[in-house]
Structures are given as C-alpha cells and as structure tokens.
Backbone as CSV, one residue per row, in Angstrom:
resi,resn,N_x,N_y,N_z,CA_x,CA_y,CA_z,C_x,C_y,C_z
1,UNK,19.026,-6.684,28.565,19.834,-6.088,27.490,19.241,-6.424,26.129
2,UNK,18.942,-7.397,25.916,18.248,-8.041,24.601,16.829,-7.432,24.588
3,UNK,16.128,-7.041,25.660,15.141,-6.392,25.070,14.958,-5.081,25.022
4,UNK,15.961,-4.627,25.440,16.368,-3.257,25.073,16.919,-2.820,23.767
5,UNK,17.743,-4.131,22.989,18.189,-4.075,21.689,17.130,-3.823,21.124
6,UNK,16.125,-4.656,21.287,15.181,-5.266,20.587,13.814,-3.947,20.342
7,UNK,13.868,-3.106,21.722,13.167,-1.906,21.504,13.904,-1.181,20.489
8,UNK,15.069,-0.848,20.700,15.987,0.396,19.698,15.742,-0.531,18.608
9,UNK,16.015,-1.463,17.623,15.477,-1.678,16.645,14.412,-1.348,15.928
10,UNK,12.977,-1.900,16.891,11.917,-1.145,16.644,11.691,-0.006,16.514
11,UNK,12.748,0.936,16.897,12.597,1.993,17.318,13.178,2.710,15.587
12,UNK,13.848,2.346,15.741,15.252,2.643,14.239,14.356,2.539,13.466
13,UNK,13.641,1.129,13.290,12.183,0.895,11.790,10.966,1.626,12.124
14,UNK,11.047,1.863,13.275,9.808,3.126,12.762,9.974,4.050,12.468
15,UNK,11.282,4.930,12.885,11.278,6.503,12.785,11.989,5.877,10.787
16,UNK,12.157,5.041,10.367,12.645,4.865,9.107,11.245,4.826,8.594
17,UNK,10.242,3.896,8.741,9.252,3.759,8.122,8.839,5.054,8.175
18,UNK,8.408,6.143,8.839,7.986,7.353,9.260,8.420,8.270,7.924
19,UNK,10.202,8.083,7.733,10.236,8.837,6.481,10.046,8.589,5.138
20,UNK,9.817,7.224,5.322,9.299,6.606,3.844,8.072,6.755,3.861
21,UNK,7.058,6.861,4.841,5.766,7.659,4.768,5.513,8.748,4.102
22,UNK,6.818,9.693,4.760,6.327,11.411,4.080,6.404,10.750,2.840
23,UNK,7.616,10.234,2.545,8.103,10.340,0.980,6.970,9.655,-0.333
24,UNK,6.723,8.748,0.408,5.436,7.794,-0.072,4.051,8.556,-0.271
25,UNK,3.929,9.515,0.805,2.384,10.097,0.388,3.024,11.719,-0.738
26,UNK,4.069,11.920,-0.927,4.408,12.804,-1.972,4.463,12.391,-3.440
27,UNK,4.738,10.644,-3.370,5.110,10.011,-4.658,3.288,9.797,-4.902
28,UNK,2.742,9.781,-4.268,1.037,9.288,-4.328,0.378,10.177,-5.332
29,UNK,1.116,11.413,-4.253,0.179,12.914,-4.647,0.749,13.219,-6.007
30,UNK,2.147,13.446,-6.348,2.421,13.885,-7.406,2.366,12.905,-8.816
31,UNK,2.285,11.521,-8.507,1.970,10.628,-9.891,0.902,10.914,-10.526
32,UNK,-0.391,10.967,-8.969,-1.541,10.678,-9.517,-1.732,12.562,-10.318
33,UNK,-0.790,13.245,-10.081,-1.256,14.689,-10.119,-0.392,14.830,-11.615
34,UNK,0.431,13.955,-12.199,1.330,13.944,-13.439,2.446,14.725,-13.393
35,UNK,2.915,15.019,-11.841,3.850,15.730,-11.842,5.169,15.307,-11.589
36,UNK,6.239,15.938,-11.452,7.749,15.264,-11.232,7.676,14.801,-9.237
37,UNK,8.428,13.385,-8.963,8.573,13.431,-8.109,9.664,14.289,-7.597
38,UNK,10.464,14.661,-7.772,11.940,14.828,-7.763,11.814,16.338,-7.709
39,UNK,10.687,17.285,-8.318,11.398,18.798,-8.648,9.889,19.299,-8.730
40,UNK,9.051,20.672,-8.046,10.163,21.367,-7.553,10.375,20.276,-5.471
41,UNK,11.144,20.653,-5.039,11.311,20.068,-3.568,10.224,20.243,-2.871
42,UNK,9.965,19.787,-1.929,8.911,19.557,-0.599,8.635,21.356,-0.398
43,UNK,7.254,21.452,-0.926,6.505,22.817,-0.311,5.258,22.925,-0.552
44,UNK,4.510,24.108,0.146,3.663,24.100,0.543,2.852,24.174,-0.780
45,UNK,1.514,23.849,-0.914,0.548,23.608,-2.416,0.277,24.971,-1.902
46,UNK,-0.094,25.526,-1.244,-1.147,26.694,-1.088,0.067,28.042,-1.760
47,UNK,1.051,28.082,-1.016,1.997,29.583,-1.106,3.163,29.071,-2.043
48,UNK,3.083,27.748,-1.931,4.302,27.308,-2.407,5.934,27.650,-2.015
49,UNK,5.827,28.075,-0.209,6.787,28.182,0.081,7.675,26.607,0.329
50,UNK,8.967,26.824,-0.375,10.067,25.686,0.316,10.278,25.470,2.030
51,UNK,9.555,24.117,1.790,9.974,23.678,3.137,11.432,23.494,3.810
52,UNK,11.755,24.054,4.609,13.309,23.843,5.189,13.296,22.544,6.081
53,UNK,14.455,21.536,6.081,14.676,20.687,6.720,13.630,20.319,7.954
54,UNK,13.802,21.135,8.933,13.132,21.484,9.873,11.960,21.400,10.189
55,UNK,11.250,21.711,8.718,9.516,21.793,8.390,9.109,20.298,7.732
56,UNK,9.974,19.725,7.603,10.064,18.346,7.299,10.317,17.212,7.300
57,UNK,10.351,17.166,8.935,10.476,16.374,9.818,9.225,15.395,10.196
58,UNK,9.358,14.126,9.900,8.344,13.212,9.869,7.275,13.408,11.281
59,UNK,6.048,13.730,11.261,5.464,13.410,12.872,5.332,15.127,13.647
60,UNK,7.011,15.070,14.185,7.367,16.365,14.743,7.217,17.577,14.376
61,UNK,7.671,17.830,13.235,6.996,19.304,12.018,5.340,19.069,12.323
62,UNK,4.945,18.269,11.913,2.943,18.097,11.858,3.079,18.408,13.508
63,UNK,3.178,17.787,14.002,2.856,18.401,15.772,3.684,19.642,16.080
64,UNK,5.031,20.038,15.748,5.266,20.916,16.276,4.631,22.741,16.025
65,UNK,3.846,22.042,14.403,3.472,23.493,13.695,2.426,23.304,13.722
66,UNK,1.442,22.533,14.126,-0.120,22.456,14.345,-0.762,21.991,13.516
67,UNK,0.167,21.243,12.402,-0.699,21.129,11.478,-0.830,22.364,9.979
68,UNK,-0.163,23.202,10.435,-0.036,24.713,9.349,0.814,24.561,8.908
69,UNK,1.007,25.216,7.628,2.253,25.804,7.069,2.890,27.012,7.832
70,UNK,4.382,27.022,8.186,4.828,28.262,9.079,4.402,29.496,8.342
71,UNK,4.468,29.126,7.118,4.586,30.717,5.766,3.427,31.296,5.988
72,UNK,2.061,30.655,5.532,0.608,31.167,5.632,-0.287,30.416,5.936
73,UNK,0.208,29.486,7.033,-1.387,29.051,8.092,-2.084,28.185,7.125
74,UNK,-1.677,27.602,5.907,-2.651,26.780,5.602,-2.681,25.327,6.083
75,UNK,-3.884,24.785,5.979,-4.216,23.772,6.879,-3.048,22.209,5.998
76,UNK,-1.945,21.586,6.631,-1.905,20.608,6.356,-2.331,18.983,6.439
77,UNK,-3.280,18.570,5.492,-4.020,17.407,5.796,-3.866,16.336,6.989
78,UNK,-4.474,15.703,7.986,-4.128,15.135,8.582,-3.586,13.984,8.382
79,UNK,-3.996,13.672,6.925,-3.636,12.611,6.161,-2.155,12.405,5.843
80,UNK,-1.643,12.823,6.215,-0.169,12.931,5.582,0.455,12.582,6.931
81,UNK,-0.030,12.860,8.207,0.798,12.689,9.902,0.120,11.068,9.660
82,UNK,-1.176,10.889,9.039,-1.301,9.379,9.476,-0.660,8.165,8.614
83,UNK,-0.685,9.121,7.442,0.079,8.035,6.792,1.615,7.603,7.047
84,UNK,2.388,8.848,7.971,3.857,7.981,8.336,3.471,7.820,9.526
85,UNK,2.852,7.776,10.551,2.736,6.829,11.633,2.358,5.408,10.960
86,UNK,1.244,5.224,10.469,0.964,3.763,9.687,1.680,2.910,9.292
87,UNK,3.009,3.670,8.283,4.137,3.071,7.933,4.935,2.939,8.339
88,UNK,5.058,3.735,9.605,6.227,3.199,10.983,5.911,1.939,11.475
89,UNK,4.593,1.604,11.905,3.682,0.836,12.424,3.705,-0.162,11.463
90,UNK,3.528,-0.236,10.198,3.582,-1.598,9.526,5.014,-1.896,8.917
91,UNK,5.972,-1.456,9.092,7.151,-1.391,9.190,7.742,-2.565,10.009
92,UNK,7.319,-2.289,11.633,8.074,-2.639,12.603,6.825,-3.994,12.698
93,UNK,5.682,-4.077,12.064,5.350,-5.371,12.304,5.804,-6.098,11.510
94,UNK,5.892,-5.931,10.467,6.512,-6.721,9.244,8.166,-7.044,9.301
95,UNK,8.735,-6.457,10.176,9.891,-6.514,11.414,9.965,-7.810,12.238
96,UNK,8.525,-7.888,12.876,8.083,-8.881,13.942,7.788,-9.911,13.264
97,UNK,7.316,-9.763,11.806,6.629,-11.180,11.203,8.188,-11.694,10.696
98,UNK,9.089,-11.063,10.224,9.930,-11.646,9.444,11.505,-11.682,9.803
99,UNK,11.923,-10.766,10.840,12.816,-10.401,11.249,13.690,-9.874,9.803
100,UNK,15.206,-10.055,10.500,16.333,-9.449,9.204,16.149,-10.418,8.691
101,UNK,15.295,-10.639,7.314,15.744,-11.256,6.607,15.478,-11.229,4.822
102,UNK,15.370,-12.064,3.555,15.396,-11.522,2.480,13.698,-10.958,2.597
103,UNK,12.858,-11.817,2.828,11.546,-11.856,2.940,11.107,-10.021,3.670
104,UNK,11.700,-9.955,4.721,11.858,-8.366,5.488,11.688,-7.487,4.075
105,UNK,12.915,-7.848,3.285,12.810,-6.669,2.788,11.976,-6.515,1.278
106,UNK,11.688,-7.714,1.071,10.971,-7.895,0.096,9.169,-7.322,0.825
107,UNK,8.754,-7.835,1.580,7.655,-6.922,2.330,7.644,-5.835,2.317
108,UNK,9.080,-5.122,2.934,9.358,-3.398,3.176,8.880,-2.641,2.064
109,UNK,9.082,-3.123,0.576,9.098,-2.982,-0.887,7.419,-2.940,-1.214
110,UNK,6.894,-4.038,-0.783,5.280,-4.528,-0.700,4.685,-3.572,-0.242
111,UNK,5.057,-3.247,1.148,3.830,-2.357,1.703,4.390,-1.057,1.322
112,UNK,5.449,-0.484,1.186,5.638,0.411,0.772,4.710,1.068,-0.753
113,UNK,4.888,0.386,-1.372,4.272,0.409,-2.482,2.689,0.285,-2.617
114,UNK,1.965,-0.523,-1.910,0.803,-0.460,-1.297,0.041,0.824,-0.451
115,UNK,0.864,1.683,0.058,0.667,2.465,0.885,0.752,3.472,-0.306
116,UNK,1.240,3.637,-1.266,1.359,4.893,-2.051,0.011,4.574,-2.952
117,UNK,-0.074,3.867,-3.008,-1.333,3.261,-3.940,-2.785,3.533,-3.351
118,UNK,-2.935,3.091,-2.057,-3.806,3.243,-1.298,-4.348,5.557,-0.960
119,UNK,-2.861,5.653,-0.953,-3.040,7.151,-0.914,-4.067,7.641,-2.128
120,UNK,-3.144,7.002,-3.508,-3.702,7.416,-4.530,-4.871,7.545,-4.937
121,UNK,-5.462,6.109,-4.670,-6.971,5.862,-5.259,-7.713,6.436,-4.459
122,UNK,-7.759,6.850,-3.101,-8.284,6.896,-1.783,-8.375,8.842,-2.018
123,UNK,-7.065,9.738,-2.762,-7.388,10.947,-3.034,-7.958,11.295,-4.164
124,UNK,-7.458,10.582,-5.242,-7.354,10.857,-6.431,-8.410,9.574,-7.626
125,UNK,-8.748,8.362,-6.935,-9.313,7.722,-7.949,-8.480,7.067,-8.638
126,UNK,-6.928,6.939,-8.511,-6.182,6.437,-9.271,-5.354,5.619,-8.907
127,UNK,-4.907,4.557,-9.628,-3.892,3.848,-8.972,-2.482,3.503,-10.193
128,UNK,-1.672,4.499,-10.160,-0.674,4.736,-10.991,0.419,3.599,-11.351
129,UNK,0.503,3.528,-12.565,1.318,2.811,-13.352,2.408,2.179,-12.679
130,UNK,3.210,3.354,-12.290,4.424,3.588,-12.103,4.563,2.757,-10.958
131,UNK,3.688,2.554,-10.006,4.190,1.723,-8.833,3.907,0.169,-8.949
132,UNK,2.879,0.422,-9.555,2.696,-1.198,-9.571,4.260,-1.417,-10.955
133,UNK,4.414,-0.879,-11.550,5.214,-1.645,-12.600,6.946,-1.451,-11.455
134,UNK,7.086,-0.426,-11.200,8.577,-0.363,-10.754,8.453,-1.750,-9.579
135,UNK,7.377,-1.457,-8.552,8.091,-2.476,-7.440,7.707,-3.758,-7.641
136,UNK,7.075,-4.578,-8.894,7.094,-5.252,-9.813,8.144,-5.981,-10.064
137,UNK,8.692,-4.840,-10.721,10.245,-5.513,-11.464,11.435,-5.670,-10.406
138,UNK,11.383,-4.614,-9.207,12.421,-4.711,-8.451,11.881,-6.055,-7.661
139,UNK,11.192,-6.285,-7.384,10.625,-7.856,-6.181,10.501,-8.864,-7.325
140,UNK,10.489,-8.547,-8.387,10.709,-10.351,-9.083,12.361,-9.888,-8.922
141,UNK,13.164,-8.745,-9.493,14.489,-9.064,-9.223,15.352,-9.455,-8.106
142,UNK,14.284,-9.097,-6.736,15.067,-9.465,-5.299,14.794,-11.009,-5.209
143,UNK,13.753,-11.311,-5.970,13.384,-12.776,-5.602,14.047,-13.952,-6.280
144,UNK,14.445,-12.776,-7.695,15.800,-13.883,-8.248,17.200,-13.862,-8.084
145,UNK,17.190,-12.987,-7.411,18.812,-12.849,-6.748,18.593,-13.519,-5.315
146,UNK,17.626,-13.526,-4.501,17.287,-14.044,-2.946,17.357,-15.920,-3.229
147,UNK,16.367,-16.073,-4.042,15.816,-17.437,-4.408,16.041,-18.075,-5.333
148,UNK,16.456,-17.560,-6.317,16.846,-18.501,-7.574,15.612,-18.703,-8.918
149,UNK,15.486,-18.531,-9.955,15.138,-18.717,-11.093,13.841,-19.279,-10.858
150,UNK,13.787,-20.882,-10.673,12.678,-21.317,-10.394,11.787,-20.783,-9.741
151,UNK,12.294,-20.113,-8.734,10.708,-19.368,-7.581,10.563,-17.817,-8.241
152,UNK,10.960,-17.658,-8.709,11.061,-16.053,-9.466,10.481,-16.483,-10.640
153,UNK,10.603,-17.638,-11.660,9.536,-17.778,-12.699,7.923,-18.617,-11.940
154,UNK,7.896,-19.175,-10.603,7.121,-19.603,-10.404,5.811,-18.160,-9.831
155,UNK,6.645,-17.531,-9.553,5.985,-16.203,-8.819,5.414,-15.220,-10.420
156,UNK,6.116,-15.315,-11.075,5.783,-14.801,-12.137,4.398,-14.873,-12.989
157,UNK,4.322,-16.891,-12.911,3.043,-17.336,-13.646,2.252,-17.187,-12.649
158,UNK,2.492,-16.802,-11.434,1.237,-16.976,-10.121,0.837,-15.125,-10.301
159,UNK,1.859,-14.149,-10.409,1.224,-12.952,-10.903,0.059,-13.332,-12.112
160,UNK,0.697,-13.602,-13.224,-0.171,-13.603,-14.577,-1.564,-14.516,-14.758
161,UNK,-1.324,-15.337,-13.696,-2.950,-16.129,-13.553,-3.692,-15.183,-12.620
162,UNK,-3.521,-14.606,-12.026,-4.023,-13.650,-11.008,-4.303,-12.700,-11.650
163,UNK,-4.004,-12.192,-12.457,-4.251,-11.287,-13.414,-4.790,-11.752,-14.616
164,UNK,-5.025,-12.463,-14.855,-6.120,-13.148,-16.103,-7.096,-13.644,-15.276
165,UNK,-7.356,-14.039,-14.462,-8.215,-14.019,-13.562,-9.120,-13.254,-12.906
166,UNK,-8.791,-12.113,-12.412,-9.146,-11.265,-11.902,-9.895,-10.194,-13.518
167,UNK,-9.432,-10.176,-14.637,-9.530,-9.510,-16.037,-10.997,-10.390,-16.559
168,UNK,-10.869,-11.544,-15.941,-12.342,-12.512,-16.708,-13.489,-11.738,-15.332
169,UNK,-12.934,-11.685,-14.496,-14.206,-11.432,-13.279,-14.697,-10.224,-13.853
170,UNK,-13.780,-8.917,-14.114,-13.851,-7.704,-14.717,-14.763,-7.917,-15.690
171,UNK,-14.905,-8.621,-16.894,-15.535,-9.037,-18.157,-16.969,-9.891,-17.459
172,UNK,-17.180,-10.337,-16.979,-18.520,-11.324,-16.390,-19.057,-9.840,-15.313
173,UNK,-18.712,-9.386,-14.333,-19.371,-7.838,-13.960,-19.302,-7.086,-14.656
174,UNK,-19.082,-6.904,-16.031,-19.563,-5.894,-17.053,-20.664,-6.291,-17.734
175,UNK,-20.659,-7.413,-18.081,-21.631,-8.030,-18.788,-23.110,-8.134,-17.550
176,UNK,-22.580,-8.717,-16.111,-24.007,-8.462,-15.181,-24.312,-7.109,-15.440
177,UNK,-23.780,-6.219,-14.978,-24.222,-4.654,-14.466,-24.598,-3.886,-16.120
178,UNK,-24.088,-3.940,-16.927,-23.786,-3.149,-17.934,-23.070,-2.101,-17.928
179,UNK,-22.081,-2.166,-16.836,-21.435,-0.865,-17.250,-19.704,-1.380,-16.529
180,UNK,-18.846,-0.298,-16.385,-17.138,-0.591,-15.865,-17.759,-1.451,-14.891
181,UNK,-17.251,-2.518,-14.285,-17.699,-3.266,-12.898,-16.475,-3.547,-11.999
182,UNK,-15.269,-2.888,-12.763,-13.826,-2.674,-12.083,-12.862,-1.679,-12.656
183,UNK,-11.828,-1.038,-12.046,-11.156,-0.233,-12.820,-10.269,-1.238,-13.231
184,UNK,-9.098,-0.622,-14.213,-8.084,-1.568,-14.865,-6.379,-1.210,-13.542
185,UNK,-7.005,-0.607,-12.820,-5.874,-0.735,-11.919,-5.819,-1.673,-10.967
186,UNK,-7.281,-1.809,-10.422,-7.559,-2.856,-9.249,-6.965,-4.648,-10.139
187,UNK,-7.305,-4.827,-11.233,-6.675,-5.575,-12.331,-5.004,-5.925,-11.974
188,UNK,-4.396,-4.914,-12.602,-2.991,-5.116,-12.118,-2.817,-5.346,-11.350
189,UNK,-3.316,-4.879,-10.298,-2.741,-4.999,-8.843,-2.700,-6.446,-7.673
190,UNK,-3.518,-7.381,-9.083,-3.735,-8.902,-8.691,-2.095,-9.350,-9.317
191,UNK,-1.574,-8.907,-10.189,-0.232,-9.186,-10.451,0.819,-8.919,-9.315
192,UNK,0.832,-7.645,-8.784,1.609,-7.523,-7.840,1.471,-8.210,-6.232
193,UNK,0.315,-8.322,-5.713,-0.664,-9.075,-5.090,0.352,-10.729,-4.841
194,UNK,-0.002,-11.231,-6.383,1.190,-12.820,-6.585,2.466,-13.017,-6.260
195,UNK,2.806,-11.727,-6.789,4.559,-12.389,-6.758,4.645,-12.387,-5.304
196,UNK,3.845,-11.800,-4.508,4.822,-11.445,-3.442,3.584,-12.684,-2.505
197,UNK,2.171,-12.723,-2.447,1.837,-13.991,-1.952,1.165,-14.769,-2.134
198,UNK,1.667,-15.189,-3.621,1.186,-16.138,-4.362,-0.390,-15.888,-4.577
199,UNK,-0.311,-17.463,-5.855,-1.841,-17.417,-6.448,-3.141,-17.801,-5.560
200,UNK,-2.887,-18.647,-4.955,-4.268,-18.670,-4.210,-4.428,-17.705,-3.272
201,UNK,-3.669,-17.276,-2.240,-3.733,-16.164,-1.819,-4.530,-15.024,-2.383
202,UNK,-3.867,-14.435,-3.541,-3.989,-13.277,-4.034,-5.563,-13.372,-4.428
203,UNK,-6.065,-14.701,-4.192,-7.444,-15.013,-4.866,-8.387,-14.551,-3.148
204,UNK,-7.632,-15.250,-2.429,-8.753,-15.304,-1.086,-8.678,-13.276,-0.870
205,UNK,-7.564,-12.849,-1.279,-7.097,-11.144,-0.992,-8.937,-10.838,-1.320
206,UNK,-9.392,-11.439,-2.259,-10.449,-10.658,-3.078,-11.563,-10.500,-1.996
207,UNK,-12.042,-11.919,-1.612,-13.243,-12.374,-0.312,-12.417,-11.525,0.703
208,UNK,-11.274,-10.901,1.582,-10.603,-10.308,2.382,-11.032,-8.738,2.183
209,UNK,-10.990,-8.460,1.381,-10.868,-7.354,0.627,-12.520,-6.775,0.644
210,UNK,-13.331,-7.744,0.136,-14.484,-7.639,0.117,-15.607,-7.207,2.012
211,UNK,-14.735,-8.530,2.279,-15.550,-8.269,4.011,-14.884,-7.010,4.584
212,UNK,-13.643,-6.495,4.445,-13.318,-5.329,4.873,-13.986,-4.253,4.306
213,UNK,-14.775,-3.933,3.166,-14.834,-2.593,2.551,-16.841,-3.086,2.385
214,UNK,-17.095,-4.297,3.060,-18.627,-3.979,3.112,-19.401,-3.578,4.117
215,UNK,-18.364,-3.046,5.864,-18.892,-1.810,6.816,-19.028,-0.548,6.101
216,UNK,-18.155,-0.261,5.559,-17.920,1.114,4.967,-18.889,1.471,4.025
217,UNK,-19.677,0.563,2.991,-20.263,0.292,1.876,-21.749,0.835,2.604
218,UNK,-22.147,0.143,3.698,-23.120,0.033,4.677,-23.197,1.707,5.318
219,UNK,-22.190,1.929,5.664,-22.143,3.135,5.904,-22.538,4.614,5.152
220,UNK,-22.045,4.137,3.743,-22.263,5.240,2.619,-23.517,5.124,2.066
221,UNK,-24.387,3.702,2.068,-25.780,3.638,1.962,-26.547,4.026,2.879
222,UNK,-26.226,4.177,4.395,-26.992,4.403,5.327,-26.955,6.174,5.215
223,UNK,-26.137,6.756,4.864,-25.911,8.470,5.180,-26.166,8.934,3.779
224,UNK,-26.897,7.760,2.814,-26.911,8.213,1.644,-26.386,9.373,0.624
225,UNK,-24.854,9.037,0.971,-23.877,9.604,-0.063,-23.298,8.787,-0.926
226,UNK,-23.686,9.815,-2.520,-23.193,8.772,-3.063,-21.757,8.737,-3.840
227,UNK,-21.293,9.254,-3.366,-19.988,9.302,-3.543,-19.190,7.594,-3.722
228,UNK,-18.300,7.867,-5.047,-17.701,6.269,-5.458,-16.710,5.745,-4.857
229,UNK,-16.999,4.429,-4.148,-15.668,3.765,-2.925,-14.492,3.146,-3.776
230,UNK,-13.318,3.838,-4.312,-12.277,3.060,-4.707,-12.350,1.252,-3.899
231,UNK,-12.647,0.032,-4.906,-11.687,-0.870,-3.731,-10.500,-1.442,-3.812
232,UNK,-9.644,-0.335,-4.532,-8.296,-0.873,-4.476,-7.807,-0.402,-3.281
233,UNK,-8.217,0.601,-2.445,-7.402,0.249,-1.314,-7.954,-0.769,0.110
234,UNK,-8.808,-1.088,-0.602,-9.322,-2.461,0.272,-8.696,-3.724,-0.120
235,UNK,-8.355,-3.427,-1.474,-7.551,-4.843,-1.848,-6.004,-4.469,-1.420
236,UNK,-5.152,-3.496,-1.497,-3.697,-3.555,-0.968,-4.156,-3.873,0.554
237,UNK,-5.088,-3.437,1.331,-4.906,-3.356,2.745,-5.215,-4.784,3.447
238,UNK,-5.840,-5.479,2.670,-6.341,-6.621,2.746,-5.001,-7.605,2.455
239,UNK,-3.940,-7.252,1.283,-3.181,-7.784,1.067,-2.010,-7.367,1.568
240,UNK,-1.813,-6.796,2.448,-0.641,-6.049,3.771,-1.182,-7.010,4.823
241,UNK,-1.894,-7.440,5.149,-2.463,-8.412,6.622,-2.022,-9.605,5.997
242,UNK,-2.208,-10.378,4.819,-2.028,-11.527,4.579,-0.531,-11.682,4.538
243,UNK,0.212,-10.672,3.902,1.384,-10.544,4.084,2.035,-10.609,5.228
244,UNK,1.871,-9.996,6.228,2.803,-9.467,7.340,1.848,-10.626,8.365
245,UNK,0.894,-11.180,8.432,0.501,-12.724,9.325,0.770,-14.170,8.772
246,UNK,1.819,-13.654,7.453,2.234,-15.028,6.951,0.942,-16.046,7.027
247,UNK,-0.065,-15.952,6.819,-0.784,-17.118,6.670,-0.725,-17.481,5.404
248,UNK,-1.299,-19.104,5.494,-0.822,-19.943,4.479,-2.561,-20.566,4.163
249,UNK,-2.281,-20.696,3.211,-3.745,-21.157,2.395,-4.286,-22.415,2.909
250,UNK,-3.271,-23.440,3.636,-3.915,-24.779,4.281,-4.773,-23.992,5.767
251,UNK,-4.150,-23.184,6.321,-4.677,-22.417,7.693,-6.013,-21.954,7.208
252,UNK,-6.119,-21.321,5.881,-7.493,-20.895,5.715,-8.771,-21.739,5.902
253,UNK,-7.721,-22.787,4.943,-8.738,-23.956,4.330,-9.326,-24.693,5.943
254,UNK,-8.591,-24.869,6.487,-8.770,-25.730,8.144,-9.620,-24.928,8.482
255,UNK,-9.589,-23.406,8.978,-10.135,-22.986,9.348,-11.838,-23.036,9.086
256,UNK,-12.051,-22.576,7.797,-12.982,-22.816,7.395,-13.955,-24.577,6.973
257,UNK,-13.213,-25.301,7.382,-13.616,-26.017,7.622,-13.925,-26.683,8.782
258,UNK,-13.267,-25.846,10.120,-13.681,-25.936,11.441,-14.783,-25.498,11.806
C-alpha cells in the first residue's frame, strides 16, 4: 500500500512538473522574444491559430498530433515535448531528494527557474532579467518565512560574494582574451546559484559546469562549427545536480582528497 502511495505521488509531481514545463518553455520564449507572457494565449507562431485546451495538453497533444499544429501542419519543436518530460523528471527527483518539505519547495522554485533560463540562452542567447530577479526575491522570501532572518541574510551575503566573484573572473578573462570573456547574465546567475546552495558551492558549480560543457566544446571543434556555446546553461544544469544530490562541500573536499 505504501508503495503504491508512493508511486501516485510521483505520479501527481510529474504530470505537475509536465505543466510547469509547457508553461516554463513559453515564459523562456516570450521574455527572451520581449513579449507579454500572459496575452495573446497559447498558439501556434506559424498561423497563429488558438490552441484549444485539448491542443495543450502536456506530452499527449505533442504525441497525439505528431508533433504538428492541427490548423496547418507546422512542425512543433521537439524541444518543447522535452522540456516537460525533463521537468516532470526533475520534479519527482527533487521529490526523492527532499520529500514534503520547505527545502521541496524552495528547489521546485530553483529548477523551475533554471529550466526557463536554460531554454533561453540555449534558443535565444539570453538569459532574462526577469527570472533571475523574480525567483530571487520569492526564495530569499520563502527562506525568511521557512528559516528565519539570520539564514535569509546569511544566504544573501553568500549570493553577493558569488557575484562579486564571479564579476572579478569576468574582468581578469577580459583583460586575458581582449575581448567579452562572459556575458553579464552568466554573472547574475552566481547570485541566484547562492541563496539557494550557498557560497562555496556556487563556486565548485563553476569547475561542474566547466567539465560538463567541455564534451560538447570538443565536439563543436571537431565538426568545426563555429557557432557560440552559451555556458549558462551548463552553469544552471550543473547547479540542478548539486541541488537535488544535496552534496555538501566537506563530501567534495574528502573526495578529492581520496
């Protein structure tokens, strides 16, 4: 019986994560695009027909319509079916790492927000204001209503060293290379990075971040395209694992010294 609960739970946070997916890769598309989230409603870019309920169904619409728009057959990205499976999927692990609790939902907030970000830079080159500042302010506010003052100003100075930090590295690779050697979003995003897992963390995110996005790097030199690798979504994705495996900076340190 208990692990039958325990499936339907999982079950409940994914098909939830699933719709905070659609909704998440719409808030991606339309920030980075300067448009309203809110208006006009869910439709197609090509005909601009309104999607009906039906056509907008997380997963099921993408499989049940092939992938097309019903109106005129245009192709809908596959990118959009993977991004709410993903967020079903890191949903229900971040479920497993934390169960019901304040931390749950302070994560839910994290990767959520990470995932719209990752869309962004990953289509568009951009990594918009608006998310890093809103789920910002709402996770220092859950953390001072969850935790109390002290860990909500302690999380605060662990954002802002992370972010003066990360702003001097920016300034020392401008000065090596001579030219941008970071965008000013990947910057911020060492702020949001803190509050939620702290300063040293948010520091190792960088070396994390780095070994993840230097197959890919390898890859784009080998097929010699030169097309430019955002690595801000190597740094949220890097900082969704550290998150949701709860590791702790003494585990690193051991480790690496094993």
């Amino acid at each position: 019986m208990n692990i039958l609960y325990e499936l339907y739970i999982y079950f409940v946070i994914f098909i939830f994560g699933t719709v905070v997916g659609s909704f998440l890769n719409v808030v991606a598309v339309r920030l980075s695009r300067e448009e309203s989230i809110l208006w006009p409603g869910s439709h197609c870019d090509v005909c601009n027909h309104k999607l009906r309920w039906y056509e907008n169904i997380p997963i099921i619409s993408y499989l049940v319509q092939k992938g097309k728009c019903r109106n005129c057959g245009a192709r809908v990205p596959l990118s959009s079916l993977f991004i709410e499976i993903i967020t079903g999927i890191l949903y229900c692990t971040s479920y497993h790492s934390f169960g019901f609790s304040y931390d749950f939902i302070i994560s839910l907030i994290f990767i959520s927000s990470l995932v719209a970000i990752i869309v962004a830079d990953i289509e568009y080159m951009i990594i918009p204001d608006e998310i890093i500042g809103i789920s910002s302010i709402l996770i220092i506010s859950l953390e001072l209503i969850f935790y109390g003052l002290a860990y909500a100003s302690d999380k605060i100075i662990a954002g802002i060293l992370a972010f003066v930090l990360m702003y001097v590295i920016k300034l020392i690779g401008d000065r090596i290379f001579k030219k941008e050697s970071m965008g000013g979003g990947d910057i911020k995003l060492m702020f949001l990075f803190a509050i939620v897992i702290g300063f040293p963390l948010s520091i190792c995110d960088i070396f994390l971040a780095t070994f993840i996005a230097f197959p890919v790097a390898i890859f784009m030199l080998a097929s010699r395209k030169e097309n430019l690798i955002p690595f801000g979504p190597f740094l949220a994705m890097a900082a969704i694992l550290i998150n949701i495996s709860k590791v702790s900076l003494d585990s690193i340190i051991n480790f690496l010294i094993k």
